[in-house]
C-alpha positions as CSV (number, residue, x, y, z in Angstrom):
1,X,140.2,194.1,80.7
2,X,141.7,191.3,78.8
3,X,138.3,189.6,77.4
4,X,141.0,186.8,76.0
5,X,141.9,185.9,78.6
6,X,138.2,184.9,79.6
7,X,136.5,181.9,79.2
8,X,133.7,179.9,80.5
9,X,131.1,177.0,79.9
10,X,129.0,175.1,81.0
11,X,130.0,171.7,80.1
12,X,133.3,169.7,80.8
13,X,135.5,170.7,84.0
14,X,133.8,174.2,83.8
15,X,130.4,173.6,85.4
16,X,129.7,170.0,86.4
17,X,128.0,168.5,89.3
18,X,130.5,166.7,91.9
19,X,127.6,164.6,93.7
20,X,123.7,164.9,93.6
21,X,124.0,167.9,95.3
22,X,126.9,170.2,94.6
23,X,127.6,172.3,91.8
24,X,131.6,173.1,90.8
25,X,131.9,176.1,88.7
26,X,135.4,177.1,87.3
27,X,136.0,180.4,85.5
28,X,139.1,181.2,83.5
29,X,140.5,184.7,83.7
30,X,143.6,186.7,82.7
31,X,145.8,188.3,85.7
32,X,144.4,191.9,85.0
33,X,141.6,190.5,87.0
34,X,141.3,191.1,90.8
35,X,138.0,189.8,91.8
36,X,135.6,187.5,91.0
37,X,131.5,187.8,92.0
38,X,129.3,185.1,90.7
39,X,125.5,186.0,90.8
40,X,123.6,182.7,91.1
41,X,120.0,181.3,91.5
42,X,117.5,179.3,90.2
43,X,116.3,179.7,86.5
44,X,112.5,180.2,87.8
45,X,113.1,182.7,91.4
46,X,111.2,185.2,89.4
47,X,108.8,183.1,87.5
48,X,109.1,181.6,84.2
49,X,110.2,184.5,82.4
50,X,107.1,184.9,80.0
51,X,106.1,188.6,81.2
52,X,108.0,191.1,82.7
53,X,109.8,189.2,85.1
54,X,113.2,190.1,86.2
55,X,115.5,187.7,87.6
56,X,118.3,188.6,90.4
57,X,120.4,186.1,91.7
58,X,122.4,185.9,95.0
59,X,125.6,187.2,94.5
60,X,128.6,185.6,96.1
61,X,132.4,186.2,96.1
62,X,134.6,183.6,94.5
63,X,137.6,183.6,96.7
64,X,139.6,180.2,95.7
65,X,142.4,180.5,92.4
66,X,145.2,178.3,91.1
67,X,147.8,180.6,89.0
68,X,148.3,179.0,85.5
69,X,150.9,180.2,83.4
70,X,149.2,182.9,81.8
71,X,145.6,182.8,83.7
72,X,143.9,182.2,86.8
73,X,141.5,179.9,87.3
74,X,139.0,180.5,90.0
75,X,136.5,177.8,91.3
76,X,133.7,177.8,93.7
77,X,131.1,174.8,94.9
78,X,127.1,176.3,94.8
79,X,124.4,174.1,96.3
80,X,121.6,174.4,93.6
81,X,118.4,174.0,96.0
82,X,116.6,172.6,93.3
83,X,118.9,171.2,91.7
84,X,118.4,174.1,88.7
85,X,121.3,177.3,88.7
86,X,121.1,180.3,86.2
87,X,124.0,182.5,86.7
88,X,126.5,184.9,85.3
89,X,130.0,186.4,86.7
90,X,131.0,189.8,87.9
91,X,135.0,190.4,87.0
92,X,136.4,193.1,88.5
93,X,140.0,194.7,87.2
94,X,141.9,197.6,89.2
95,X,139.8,200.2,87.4
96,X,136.6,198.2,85.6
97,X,133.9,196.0,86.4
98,X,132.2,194.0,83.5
99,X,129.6,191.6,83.7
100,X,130.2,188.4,81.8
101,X,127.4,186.2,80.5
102,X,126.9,183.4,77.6
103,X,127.1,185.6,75.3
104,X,130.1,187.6,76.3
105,X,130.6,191.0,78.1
106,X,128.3,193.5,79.6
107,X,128.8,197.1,81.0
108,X,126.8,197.4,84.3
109,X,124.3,199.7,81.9
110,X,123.8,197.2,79.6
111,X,122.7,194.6,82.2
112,X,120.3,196.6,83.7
113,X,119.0,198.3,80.1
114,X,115.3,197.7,80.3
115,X,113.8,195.3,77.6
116,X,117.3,193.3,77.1
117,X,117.4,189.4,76.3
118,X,119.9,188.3,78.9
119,X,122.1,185.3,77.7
120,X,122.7,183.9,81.1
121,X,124.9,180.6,81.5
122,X,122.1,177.9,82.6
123,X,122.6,174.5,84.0
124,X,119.0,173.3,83.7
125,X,119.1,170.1,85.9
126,X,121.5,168.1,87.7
127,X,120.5,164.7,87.0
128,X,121.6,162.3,89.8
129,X,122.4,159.7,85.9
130,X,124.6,162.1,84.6
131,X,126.8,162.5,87.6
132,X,130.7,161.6,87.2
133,X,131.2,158.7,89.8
134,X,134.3,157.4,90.4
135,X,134.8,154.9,92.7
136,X,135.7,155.3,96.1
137,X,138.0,152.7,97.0
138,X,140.9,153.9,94.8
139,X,142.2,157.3,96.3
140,X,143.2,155.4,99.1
141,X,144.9,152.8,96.8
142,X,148.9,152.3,96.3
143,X,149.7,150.8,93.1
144,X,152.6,148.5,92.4
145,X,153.1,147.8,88.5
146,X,154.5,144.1,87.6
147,X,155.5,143.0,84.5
148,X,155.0,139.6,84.9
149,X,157.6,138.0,83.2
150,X,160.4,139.9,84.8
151,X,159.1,140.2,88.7
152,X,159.5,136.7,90.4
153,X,160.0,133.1,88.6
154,X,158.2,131.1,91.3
155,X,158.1,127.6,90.0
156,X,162.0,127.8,88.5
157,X,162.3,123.7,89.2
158,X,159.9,123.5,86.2
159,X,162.2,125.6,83.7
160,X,162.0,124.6,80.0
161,X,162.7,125.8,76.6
162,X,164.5,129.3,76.5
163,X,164.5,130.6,79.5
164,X,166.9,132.6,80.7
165,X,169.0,132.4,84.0
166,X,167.6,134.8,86.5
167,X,169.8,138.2,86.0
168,X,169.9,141.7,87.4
169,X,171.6,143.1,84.2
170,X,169.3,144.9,80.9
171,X,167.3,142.6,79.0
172,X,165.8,142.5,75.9
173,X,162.2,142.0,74.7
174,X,163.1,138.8,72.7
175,X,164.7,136.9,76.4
176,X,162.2,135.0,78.8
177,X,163.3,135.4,82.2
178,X,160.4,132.4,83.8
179,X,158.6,135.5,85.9
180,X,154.4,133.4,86.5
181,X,152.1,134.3,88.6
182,X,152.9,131.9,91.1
183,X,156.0,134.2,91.5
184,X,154.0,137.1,91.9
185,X,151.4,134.8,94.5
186,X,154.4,134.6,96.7
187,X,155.7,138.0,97.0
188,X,152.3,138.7,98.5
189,X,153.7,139.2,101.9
190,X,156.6,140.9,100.8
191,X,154.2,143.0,98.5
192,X,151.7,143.6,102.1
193,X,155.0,144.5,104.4
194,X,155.8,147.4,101.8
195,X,152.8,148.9,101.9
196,X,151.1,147.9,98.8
197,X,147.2,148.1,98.2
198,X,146.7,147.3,94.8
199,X,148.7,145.1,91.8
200,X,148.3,146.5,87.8
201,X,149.5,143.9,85.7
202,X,150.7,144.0,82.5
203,X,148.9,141.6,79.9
204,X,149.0,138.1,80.9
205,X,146.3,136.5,78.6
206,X,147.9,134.3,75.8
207,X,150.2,136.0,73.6
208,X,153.4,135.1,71.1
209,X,155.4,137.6,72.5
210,X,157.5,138.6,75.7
211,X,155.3,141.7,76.6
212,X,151.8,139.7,75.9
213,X,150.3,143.0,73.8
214,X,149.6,140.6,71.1
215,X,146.7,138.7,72.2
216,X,146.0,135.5,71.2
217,X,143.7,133.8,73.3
218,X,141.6,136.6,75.5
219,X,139.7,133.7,77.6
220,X,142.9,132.0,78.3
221,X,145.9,132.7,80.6
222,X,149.4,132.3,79.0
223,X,151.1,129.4,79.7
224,X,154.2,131.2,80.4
225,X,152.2,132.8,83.9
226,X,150.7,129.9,84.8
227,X,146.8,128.7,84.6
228,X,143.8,130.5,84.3
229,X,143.6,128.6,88.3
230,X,146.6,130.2,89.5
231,X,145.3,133.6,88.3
232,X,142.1,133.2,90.6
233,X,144.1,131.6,93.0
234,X,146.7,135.0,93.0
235,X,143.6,137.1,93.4
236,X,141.6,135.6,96.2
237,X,145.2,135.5,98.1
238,X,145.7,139.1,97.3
239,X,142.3,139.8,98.0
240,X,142.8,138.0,101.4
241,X,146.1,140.5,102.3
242,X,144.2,143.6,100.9
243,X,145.5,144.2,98.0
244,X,143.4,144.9,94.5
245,X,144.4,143.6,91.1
246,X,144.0,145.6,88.2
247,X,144.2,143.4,84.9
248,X,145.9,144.8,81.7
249,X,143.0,145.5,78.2
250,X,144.3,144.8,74.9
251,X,141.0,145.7,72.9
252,X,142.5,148.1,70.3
253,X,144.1,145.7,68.4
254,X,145.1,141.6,68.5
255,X,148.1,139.5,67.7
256,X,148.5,138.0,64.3
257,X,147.2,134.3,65.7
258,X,144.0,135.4,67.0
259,X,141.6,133.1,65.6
260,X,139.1,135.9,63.9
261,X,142.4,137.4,62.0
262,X,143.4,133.9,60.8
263,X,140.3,133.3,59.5
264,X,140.2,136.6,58.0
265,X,143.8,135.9,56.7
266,X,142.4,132.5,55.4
267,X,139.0,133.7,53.8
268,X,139.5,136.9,53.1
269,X,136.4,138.8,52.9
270,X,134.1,136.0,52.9
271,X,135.3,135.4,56.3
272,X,132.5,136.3,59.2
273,X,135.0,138.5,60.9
274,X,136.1,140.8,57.7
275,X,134.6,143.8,59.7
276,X,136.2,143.2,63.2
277,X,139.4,143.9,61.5
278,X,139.9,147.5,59.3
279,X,140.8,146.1,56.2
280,X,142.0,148.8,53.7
281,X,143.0,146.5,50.6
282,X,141.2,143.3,49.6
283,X,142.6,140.8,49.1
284,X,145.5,141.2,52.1
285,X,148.6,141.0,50.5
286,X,150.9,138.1,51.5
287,X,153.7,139.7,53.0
288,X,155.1,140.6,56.1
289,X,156.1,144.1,56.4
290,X,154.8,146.9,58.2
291,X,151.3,149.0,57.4
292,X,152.2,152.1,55.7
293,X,150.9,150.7,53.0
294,X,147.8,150.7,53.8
295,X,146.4,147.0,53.4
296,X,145.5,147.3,57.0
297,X,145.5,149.5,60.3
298,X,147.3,148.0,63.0
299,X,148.7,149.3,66.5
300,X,151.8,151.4,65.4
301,X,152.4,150.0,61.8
302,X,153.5,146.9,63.6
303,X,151.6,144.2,61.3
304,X,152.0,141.7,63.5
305,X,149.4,143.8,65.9
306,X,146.3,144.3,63.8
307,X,143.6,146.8,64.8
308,X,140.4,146.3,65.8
309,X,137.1,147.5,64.6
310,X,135.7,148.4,68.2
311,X,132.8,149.9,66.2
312,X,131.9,147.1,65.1
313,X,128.9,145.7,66.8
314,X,130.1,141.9,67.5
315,X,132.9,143.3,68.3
316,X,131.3,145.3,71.3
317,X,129.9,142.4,72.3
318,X,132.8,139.9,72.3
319,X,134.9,142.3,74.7
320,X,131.8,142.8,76.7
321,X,131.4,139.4,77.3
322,X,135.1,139.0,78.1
323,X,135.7,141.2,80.8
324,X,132.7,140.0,82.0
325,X,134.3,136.6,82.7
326,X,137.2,138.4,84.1
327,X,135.3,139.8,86.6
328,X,133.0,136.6,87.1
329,X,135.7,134.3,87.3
330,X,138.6,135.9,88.6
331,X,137.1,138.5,90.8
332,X,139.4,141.5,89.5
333,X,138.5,145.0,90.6
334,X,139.9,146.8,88.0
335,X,140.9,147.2,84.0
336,X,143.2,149.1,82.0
337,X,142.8,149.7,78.5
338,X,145.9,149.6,76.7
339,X,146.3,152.4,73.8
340,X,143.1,153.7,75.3
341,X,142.5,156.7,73.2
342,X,142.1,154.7,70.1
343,X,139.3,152.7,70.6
344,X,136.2,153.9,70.1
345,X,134.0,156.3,72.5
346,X,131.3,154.0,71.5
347,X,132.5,150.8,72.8
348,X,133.4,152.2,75.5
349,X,130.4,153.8,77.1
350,X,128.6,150.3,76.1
351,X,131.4,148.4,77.8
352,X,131.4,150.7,81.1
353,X,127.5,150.3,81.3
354,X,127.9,146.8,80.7
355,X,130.9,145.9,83.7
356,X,128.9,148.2,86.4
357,X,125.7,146.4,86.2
358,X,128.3,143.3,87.3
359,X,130.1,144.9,89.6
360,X,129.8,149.1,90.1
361,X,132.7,149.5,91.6
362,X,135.1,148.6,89.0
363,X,138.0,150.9,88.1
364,X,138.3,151.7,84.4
365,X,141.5,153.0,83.4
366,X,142.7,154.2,80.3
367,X,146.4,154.6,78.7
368,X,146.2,158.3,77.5
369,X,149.3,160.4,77.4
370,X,147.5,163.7,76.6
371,X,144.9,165.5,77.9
372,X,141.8,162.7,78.4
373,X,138.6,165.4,78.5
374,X,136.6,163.1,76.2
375,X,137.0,160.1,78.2
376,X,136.2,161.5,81.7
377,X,133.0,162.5,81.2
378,X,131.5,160.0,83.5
379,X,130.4,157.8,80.7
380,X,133.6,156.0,80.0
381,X,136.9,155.4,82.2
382,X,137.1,156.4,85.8
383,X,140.8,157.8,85.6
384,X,144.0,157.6,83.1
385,X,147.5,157.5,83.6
386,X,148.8,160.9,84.8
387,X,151.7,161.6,82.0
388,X,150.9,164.8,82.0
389,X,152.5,165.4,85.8
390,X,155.0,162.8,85.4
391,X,156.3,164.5,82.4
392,X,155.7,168.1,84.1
393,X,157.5,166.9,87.0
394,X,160.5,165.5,84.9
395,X,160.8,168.3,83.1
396,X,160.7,171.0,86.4
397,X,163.7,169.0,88.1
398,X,165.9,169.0,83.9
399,X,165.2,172.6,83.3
400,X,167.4,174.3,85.8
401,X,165.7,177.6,84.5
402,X,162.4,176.8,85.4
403,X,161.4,178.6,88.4
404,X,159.2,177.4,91.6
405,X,156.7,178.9,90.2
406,X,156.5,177.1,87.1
407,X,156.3,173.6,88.9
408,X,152.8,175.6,90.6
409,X,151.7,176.5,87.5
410,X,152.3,172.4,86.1
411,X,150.3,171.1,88.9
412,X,147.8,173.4,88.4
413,X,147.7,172.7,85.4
414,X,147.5,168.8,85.4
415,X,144.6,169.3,88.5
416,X,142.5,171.8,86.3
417,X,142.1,169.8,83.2
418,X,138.8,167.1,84.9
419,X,136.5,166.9,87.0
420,X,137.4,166.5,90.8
421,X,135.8,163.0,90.8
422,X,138.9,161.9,88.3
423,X,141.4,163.7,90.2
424,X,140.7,161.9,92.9
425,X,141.2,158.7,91.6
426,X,143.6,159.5,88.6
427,X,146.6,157.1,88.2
428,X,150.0,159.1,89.2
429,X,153.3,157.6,87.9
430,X,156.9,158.7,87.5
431,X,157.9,155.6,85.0
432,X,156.3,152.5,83.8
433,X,156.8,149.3,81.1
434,X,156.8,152.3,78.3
435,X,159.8,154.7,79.7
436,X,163.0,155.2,81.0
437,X,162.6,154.4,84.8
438,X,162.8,157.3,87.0
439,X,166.4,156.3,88.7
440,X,167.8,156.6,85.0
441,X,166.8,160.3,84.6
442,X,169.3,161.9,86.6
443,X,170.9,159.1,88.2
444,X,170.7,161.2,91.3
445,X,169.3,159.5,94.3
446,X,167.9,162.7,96.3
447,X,166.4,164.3,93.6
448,X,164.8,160.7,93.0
449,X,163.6,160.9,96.4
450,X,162.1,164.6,96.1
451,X,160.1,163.4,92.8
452,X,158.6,160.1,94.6
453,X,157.7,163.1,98.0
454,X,155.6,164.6,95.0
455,X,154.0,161.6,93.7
456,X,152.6,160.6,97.3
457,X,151.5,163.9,98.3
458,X,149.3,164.7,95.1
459,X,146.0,163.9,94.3
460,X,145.0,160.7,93.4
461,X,146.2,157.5,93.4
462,X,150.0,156.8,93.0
463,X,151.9,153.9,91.8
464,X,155.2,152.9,91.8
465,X,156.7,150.4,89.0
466,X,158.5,147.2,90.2
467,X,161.6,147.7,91.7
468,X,161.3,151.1,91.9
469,X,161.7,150.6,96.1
470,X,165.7,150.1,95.7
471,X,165.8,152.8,92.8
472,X,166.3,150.5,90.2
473,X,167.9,151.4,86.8
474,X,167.1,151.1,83.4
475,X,166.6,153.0,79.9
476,X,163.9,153.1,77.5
477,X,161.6,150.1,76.2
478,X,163.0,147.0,76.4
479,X,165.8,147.8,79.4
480,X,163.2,149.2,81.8
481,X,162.2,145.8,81.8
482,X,165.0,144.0,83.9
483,X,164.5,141.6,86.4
484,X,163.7,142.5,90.2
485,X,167.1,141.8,91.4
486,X,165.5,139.6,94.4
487,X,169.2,138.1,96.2
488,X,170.2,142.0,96.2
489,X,167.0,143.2,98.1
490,X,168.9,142.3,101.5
491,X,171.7,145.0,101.0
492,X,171.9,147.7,103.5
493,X,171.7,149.7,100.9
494,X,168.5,148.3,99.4
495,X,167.7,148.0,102.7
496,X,167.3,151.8,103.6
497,X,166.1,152.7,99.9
498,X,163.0,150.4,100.7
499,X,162.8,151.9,104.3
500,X,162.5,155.5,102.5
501,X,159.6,154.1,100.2
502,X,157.6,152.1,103.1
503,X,157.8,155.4,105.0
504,X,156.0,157.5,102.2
505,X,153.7,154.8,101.8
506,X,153.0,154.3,105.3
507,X,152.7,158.4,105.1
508,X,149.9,159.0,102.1
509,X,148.0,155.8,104.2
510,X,148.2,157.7,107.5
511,X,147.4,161.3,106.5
512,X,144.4,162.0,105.2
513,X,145.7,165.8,104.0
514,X,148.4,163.9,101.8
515,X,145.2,162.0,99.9
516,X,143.2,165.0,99.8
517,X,142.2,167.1,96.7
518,X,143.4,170.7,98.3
519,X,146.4,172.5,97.9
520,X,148.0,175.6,97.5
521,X,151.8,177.4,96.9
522,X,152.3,180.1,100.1
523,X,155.1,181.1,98.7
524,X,156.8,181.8,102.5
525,X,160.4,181.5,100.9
526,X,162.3,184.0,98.1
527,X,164.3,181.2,96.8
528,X,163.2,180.9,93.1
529,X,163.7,177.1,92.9
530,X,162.4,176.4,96.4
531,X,159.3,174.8,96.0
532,X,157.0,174.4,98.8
533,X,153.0,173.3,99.2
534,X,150.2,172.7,102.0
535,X,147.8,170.0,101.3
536,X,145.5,170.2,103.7
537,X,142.4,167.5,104.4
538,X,138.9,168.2,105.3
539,X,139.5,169.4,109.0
540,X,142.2,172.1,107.8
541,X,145.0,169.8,109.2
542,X,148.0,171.0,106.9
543,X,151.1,169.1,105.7
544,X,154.2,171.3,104.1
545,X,156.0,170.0,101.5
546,X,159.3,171.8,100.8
547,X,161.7,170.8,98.1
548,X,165.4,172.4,97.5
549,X,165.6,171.8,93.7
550,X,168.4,174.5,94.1
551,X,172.3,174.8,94.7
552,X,171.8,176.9,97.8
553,X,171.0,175.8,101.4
554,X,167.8,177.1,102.3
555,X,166.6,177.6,105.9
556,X,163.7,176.4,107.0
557,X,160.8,178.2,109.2
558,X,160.9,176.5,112.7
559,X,157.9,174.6,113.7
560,X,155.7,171.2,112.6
561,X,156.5,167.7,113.2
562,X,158.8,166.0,110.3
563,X,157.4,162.8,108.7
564,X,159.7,162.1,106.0
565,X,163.2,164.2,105.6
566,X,166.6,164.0,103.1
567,X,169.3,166.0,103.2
568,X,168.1,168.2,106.3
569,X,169.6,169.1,109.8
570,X,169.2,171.7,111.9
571,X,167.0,173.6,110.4
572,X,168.4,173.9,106.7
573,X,167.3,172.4,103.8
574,X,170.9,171.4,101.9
575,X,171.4,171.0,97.8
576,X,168.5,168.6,96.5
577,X,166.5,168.1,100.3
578,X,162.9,167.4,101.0
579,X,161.1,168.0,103.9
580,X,157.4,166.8,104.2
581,X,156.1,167.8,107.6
582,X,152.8,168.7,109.6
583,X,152.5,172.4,110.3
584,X,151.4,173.2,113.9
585,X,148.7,175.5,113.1
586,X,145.6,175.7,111.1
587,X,145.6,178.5,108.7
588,X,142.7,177.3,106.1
589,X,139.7,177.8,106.5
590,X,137.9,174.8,106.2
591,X,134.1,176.1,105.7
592,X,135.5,177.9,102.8
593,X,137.8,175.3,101.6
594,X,134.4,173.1,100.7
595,X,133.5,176.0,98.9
596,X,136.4,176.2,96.3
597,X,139.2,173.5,95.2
């Protein structure tokens, strides 16, 4: 057997309890092995071990495995009676069986050698305080990312100063383009008829600059957007039309006119805020150029962006206190935490314990491009932005030699690395305010289409970035940025792209299989770019999702009702197709499927 390719623990997304009751309990293996038993029970069925006790536990077959690239990872669900579960695994290989314990690997003799210490994996109490929670309300959630200035200048009789004509062309970061949130306030309706269930905005507290990641006044709303009115106002009418409204965090660092670093510019380190800042060199040297140097830490040597010390206890407090008043005052129902891997896991566990005593159903997002185990442990954010599959699924549809089953092994991938509470609410995206929008990658509009069939059929919660319902263009940061093109919207053209979009909204709101957390790759067809999945829901009601990310026509299996379809007639699947459709019959178990992922 390949013991290297083994591994197991009991913390993490390895063992962890999913509610007050259930028990999840992943094993990694290499492919060598074949079966998987697990032998399970409670730590005291046989007493408490001080004499001669010997403890057997129920042994059950794990049946459920997602194929990684170069493992398997098998999962099964126990129900701990007591809340208590001792247990080790029997891994079976075409010709060996070996017992795997805490302490590694056991021949069948060894386990049952009279007088021997057994190292058993041991979750000694599922603690109803220590479960993951993750709010309900945001799996069923469709996200629609503005960015204020460039999404709707509602108020333009009022104009003044620089800005800019309304244009559909690439902008820069320097131009003002007038987009408030009165603009936003009355695309509500418009917002509604497309589907939409929940707004993320990028910053809009007062800032110098375009983007508003420079904070200067966290209590006040920029007087570019509007008043700190018209933001409550926005929110109770988006409230009103069902929509949620996530506000944008800015807590790992400030802009250069926020009053704590002027002082600290101004007193040095007499000022009371010295330590809110992390001040390398005293005194700051008077110039402006950027922090290799080392006089300060600041967001991406940018020293116009100073970090903060969010281990700093006043610190703590301050932020605590303002997203507080966010939520008292505005009503908002979820934060994201810009560069949300670099603040500290202290503030955040105080900050999370802090907002759900206000309101425990707030969703706490973090900005992590890379895998976010530290900060899903149930003690910090909820959920973080799901780079991870939007590069995976970028990088399937440019590799031409990637086959089918290396988009399975991605997904798996992406869907193995938390707990199933954060899956279930993890933010999906194909582009945002930071990349290259997705119409610019291959400037292909089907193979657009068959990227946008994956991000509403995967677990979670997906969102699309503005203008991304008429396949807008755009490169990297600043030209991702362009203005919604509003007078172009009635197009036929724009017309039908928005059609295609409402319809796979309308589709992940309708089916509950298309929200759910199971999947699996049948792998019915030979085609080696032909990728195809079954989510199914809790009943075993299955939806098929076939992609033709090849040259060739494919033809497609007769039966199941079609729900969304591009590039397919008469049963084939042409260059670049996509077929989502419900399969007649049932062919997942579903008393098993609560047993595994």
């Amino acid at each position: 057997m390949d013991f290297t390719g083994v591994y197991h623990r009991t913390s993490e997304q390895m063992s962890y309890a999913q509610n007050e009751n259930e028990l999840v309990i992943n094993l990694k293996t290499g492919y060598d092995v074949k079966q998987v038993f697990i032998h399970h029970g409670d730590p005291y069925d046989a007493g408490i071990l001080g004499g001669n006790e010997v403890w057997h536990g129920k042994r059950e077959e794990i049946c459920f495995k997602k194929r990684l690239r170069h493992q398997l990872w098998w999962t099964t669900t126990l129900t701990p009676e007591y809340k208590r579960c001792k247990y080790y695994f029997e891994l079976h290989t075409d010709g060996e069986v070996w017992y795997y314990l805490e302490d590694g690997f056991l021949t069948k003799e060894q386990l049952n050698m009279k007088g021997r210490i057994l190292q058993y994996f041991i979750v000694p109490w599922m603690n109803p305080a220590d479960v993951c929670r993750t709010p309900a309300w945001v799996n069923d959630t469709i996200w629609y990312q503005i960015f204020p200035d460039r999404f709707c200048n509602g108020t333009p009789e009022l104009n003044t100063g620089d800005i800019r004509t309304w244009q559909s062309g690439p902008a820069k970061n320097e131009e003002r383009y007038g987009g408030n949130l009165e603009g936003i306030r009355k695309k509500l309706p418009y917002l509604k008829e497309l589907g939409i269930t929940g707004i993320y905005l990028n910053p809009i507290m007062e800032a110098e600059s375009n983007h508003k990641y420079d904070t200067k006044d966290y209590t006040k709303i920029d007087p570019d957007f509007g008043s700190n009115a018209d933001f409550g106002r926005l929110v109770q009418e988006a409230h009103e039309q069902g929509i949620k409204v996530m506000a944008d965090a800015v807590f790992n660092h400030c802009g250069r006119r926020f009053a704590p670093w002027v002082d600290v510019l101004e007193k040095g380190e007499a000022s009371p805020y010295a330590d809110w800042f992390m001040v390398q060199k005293w005194p700051i040297p008077d110039k402006q150029a950027d922090t290799r140097d080392g006089r300060f830490y600041s967001f991406a040597f940018a020293d116009w962006m100073p970090k903060l010390n969010t281990n700093n206890e006043e610190v703590i407090t301050y932020f605590c206190k303002i997203c507080e008043d966010w939520i008292r005052d505005y009503d908002i129902d979820g934060i994201r935490f810009d560069v949300g891997n670099e603040v500290s896991h202290r503030f955040l566990k105080r900050i999370r314990e802090h907002l759900h005593r206000i309101k425990p159903d707030i969703y706490l997002l973090g900005e992590i491009w890379h895998d976010a185990g530290p900060w899903l442990q149930g003690d910090e954010y909820d959920s973080v932005m799901n780079y991870p599959l939007m590069s995976g699924i970028h990088e399937y549809f440019l590799d031409k030699s990637l086959d089918k089953s290396e988009f399975e092994y991605m997904i798996n991938r992406c869907y193995t690395m938390y707990m199933q509470q954060n899956n279930n609410v993890m933010f999906n995206l194909l582009d945002s305010h930071d990349t290259e929008r997705l119409m610019n990658r291959f400037h292909d509009l089907d193979i657009f289409y068959q990227q946008l069939a994956v991000l509403f059929t995967m677990p979670g919660s997906p969102c699309i970035y503005y203008g991304t319902e008429i396949a807008m263009e755009g490169g990297f940061d600043p030209d991702c940025r362009r203005c919604m093109p509003w007078e172009e919207l009635g197009t036929e053209e724009n017309q039908n792209r928005i059609e295609a979009v409402r319809t796979l909204i309308r589709l992940r709101k309708q089916e509950k299989a298309l929200r759910s957390l199971y999947f699996h790759f049948p792998e019915e067809y030979p085609q080696r770019r032909c990728v195809e999945y079954i989510k199914i829901d809790s009943q075993g009601r299955e939806i098929e999702v076939l992609l033709n990310c090849s040259e060739e026509k494919i033809k497609v299996k007769e039966g199941g009702e079609i729900l969304f379809a591009r590039n397919f007639s008469e049963g084939v699947l042409e260059r670049n197709g996509t077929l989502v459709r419900r399969k007649k019959s049932n062919t997942w178990n579903t008393e098993e499927m609560e047993n595994g992922a």
